[in-house]
NUTORTOR-733447 format. One line per field, with one value per residue (C-alpha): residue number from 1; residue in one letter; x, y, z. Coordinates in steps of 0.05 Angstrom, whole numbers, always signed. Example, Ala and Ser with C-alpha at 12.3 -4.5 7.8 and 13.67 -1.06 7.14 Angstrom:
// NUTORTOR-733447
pos (1/2)
code (A/S)
X (+246/+273)
Y (-90/-21)
Z (+156/+143)
This chain:
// NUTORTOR-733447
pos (1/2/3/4/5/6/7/8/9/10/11/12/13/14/15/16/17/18/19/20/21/22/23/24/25/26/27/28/29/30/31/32/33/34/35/36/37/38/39/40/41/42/43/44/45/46/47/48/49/50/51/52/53/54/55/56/57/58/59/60/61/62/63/64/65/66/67/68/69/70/71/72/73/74/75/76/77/78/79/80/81/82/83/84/85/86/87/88/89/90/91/92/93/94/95/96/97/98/99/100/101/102/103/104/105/106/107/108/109/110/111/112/113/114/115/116/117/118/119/120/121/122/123/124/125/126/127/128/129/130/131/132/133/134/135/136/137/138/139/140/141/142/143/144/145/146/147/148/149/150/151/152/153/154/155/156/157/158/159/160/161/162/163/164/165/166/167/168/169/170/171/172/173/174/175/176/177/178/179/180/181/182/183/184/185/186/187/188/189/190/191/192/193/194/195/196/197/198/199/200/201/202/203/204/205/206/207/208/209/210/211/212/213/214)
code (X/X/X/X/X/X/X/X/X/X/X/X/X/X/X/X/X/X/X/X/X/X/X/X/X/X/X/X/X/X/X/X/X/X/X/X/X/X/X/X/X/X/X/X/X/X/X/X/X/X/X/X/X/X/X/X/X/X/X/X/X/X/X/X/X/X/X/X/X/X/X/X/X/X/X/X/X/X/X/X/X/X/X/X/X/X/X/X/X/X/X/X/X/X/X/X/X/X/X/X/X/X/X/X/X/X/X/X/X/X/X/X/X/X/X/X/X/X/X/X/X/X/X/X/X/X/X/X/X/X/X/X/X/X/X/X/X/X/X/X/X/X/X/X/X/X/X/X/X/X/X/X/X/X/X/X/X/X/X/X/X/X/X/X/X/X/X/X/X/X/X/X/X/X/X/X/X/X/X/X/X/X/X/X/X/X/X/X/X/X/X/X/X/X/X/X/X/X/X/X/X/X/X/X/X/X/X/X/X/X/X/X/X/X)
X (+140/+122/+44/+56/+89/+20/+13/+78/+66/+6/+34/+42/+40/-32/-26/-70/-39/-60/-127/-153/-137/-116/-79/-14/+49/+68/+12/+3/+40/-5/-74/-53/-31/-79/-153/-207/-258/-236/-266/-208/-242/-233/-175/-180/-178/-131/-165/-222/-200/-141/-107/-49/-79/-159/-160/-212/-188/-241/-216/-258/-255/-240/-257/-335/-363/-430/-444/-493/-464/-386/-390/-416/-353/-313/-356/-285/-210/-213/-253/-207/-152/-182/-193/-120/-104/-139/-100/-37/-50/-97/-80/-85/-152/-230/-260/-330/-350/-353/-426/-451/-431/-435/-495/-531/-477/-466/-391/-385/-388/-328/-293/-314/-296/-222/-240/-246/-215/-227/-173/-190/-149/-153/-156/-186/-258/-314/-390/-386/-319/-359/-373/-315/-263/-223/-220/-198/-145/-109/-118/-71/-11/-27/+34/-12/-53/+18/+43/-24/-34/+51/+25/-31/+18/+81/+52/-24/-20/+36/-1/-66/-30/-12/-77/-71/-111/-177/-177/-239/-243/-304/-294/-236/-233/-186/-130/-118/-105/-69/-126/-91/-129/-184/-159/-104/-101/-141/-172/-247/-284/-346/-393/-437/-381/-433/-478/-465/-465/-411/-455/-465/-400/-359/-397/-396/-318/-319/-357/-320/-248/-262/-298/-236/-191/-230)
Y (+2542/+2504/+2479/+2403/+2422/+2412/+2342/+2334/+2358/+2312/+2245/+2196/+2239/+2231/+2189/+2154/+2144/+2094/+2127/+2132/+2203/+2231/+2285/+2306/+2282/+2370/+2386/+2328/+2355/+2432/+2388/+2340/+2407/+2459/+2461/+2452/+2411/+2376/+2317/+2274/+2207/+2208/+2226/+2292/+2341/+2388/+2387/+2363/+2349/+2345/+2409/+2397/+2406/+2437/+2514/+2538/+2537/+2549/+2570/+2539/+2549/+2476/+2408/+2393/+2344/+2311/+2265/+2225/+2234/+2233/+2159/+2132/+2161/+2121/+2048/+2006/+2005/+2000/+2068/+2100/+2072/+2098/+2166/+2175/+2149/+2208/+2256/+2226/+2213/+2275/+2278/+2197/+2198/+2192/+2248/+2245/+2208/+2288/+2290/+2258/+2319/+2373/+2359/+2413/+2462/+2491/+2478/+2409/+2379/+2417/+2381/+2315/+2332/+2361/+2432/+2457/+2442/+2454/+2482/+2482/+2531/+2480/+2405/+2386/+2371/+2405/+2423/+2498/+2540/+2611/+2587/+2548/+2604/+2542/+2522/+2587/+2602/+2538/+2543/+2611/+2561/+2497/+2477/+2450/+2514/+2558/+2515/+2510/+2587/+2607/+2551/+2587/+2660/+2639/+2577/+2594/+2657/+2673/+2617/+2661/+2725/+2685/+2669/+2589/+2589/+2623/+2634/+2632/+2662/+2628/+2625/+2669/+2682/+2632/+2642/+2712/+2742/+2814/+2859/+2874/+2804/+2825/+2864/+2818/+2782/+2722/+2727/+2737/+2732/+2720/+2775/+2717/+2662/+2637/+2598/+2537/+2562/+2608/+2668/+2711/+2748/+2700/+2646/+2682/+2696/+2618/+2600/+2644/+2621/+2557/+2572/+2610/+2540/+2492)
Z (-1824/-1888/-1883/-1877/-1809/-1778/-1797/-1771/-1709/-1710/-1742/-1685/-1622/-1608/-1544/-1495/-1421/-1369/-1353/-1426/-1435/-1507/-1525/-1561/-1520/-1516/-1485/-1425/-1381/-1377/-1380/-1324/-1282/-1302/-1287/-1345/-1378/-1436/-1463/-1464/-1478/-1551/-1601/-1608/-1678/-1696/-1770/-1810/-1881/-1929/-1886/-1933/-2004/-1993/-2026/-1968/-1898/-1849/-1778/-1721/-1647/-1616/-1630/-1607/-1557/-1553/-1497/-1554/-1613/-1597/-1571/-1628/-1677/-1629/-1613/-1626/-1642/-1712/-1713/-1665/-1709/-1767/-1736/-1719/-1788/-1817/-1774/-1800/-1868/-1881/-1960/-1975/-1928/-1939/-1907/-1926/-1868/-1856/-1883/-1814/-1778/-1829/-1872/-1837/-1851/-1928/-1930/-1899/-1971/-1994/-1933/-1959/-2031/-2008/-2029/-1951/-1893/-1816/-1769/-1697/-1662/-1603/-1622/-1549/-1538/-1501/-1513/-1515/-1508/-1496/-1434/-1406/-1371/-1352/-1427/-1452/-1404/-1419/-1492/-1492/-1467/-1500/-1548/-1601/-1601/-1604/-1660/-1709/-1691/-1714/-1775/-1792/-1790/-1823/-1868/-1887/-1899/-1945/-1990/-1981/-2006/-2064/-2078/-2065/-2008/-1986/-1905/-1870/-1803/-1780/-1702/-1689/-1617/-1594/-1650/-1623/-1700/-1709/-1740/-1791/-1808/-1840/-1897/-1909/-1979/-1990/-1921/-1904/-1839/-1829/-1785/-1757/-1721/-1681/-1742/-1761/-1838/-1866/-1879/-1935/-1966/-1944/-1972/-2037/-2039/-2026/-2095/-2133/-2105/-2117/-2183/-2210/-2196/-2225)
């Protein structure tokens, strides 16, 4: 796989269907049969950020949901339009509407800036996946979750090895990784997945990768 195969697997095939559902046409059919609870209100999020061209790729767990906050991303058309758009058009986007959601964190400013990126190894929402069995299970045979996980293996991480690309495994439960992962080159993972900061060494390999481009 080549790494704009993501985006392409993305561009257009974020549907809604007669009951206001979204998700990715691939993966209807095992969310309409299967039991969970995925926030399907909204257009969901494979990535946050230029996931074609940002140096740091962080790997997250799933796309989150907030019964407050989530709404108000989404009050029209032209911001779900907009949304999509991103998803799309990752490169040519503005993504530092990021700061709304991230300015607690210490890497959501790369994200804004195009230095970091956010891969969700599920793009569906829901408020907190420890704790969702349901969630889980279906994640394992979602397409989108097979594809952006083979993505990550065959596209990501040959650039990583390289040394164009710094992976972060932030949350990496649900991307089911060979442990042979943490040693690999150009990878780190973070010992604390459950703050909302990337933590110590990590954080430091971070400054200096992206240090040692500029």
């Amino acid at each position: 796989m080549q790494i704009g195969d993501i985006v392409e697997f993305w561009n257009g095939e974020q549907q809604v269907d007669e009951r206001g559902r979204w998700a990715h046409r691939l993966d209807r059919k095992l969310l309409n049969s299967e039991p969970h609870s995925f926030n399907l209100d909204y257009p969901v999020s494979p990535y946050i950020g230029d996931v074609l061209n940002a140096p740091v790729v962080i790997l997250g767990a799933n796309a989150g949901y907030n019964s407050d906050l989530t709404p108000t991303e989404f009050p029209d058309a032209a911001s779900v339009s907009a949304y999509i758009a991103r998803v799309d058009d990752p490169s040519g986007s503005d993504w530092s509407f990021v700061s709304r959601y991230y300015d607690r964190t210490n890497y959501g400013h790369l994200v804004a800036a195009g230095k970091a990126v956010v891969v969700n190894a599920c793009a569906y929402r829901s408020p907190k996946l420890s704790e969702e069995a349901d969630n889980r299970a279906v994640i394992k045979r979602l397409p989108s979750s097979v594809i952006t996980r083979r993505w990550l293996l065959e596209a990501v991480l040959p650039l990583a090895a390289r040394g164009e690309r710094l992976i972060v495994v932030k949350r990496g439960g649900q991307w089911k990784l060979p442990k042979t992962i943490s040693t690999a080159p150009g990878v780190t993972v973070d010992p604390a997945p459950v703050s909302s900061q990337i933590t110590g060494v990590p954080f430091a390999q971070v400054t200096a990768f992206l240090a040692n481009r500029s």
